[in-house]
C-alpha angles and dihedrals in degrees: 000000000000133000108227135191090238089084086062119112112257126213118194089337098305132101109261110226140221113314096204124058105237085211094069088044078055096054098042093044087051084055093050090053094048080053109263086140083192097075106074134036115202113201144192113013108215093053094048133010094016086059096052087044095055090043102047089024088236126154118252095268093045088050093053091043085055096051082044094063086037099065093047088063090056120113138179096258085059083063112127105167150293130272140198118226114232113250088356106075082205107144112231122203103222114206139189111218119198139214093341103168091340100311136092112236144218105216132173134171143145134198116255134191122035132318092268107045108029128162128189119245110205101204100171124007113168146107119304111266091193140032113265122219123194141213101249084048098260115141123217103193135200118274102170113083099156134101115304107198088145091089099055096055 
């Protein structure tokens, strides 16, 4: 199965784009490593931390550190699409991330909290389960074949 931009919200016929400056999810992840713990929110486990940890066998506060280096390699081209979170209306930016420490990734955040004081919540960070496909035809496969128990904890 593959994961296609067709499934991207359209707005007057065009794509819509991201709706959070990476450049802003690069600054506050830069906080959170120079230790504001404020700046990211990493949820839920299983979907994020819990994943890069299985993966990497590294400990819960290794396996953030790791999404958090992560995010600061994103870039637009890596843009998939934007979602919309059930029950929440909250607007998700939806990433491919290639090649991080030799896998391709599912990633999706959004910023919470007001202008002034945001903070990222990671809600999934982990390798693709499916192939993406993106808009200007570029495929982003699947490089992770092996057991995946993260998603049952």
């Amino acid at each position: 199965m593959v994961l296609s931009t067709d499934k991207v919200m359209w707005l007057g016929g065009a794509v819509v784009p991201a709706r959070y400056d990476l450049d802003v999810v690069k600054f506050l992840v830069k906080r959170w490593l120079e230790g504001d713990d404020d700046k990211i929110w990493f949820t839920p486990r299983k979907k994020s931390f819990g994943a890069v940890g299985f993966v990497f066998q590294e400990d819960d506060v290794t396996a953030q550190e790791t999404i958090a280096h992560g995010l600061l390699e994103l870039y637009t081209a890596g843009f998939f699409q934007q979602q919309f979170l059930s029950g929440r209306g909250t607007v998700v930016d939806v990433y491919g991330l290639e090649n991080y420490r030799g896998q391709n990734w599912y990633v999706k955040f959004y910023l919470l909290g007001e202008a002034d004081d945001h903070c990222v919540s990671a809600i999934s960070f982990h390798p693709l389960d499916e192939d993406m496909k993106f808009e200007n035809g570029k495929i982003l496969e699947v490089t992770y074949f092996g057991e995946r128990s993260w998603k049952s904890n």
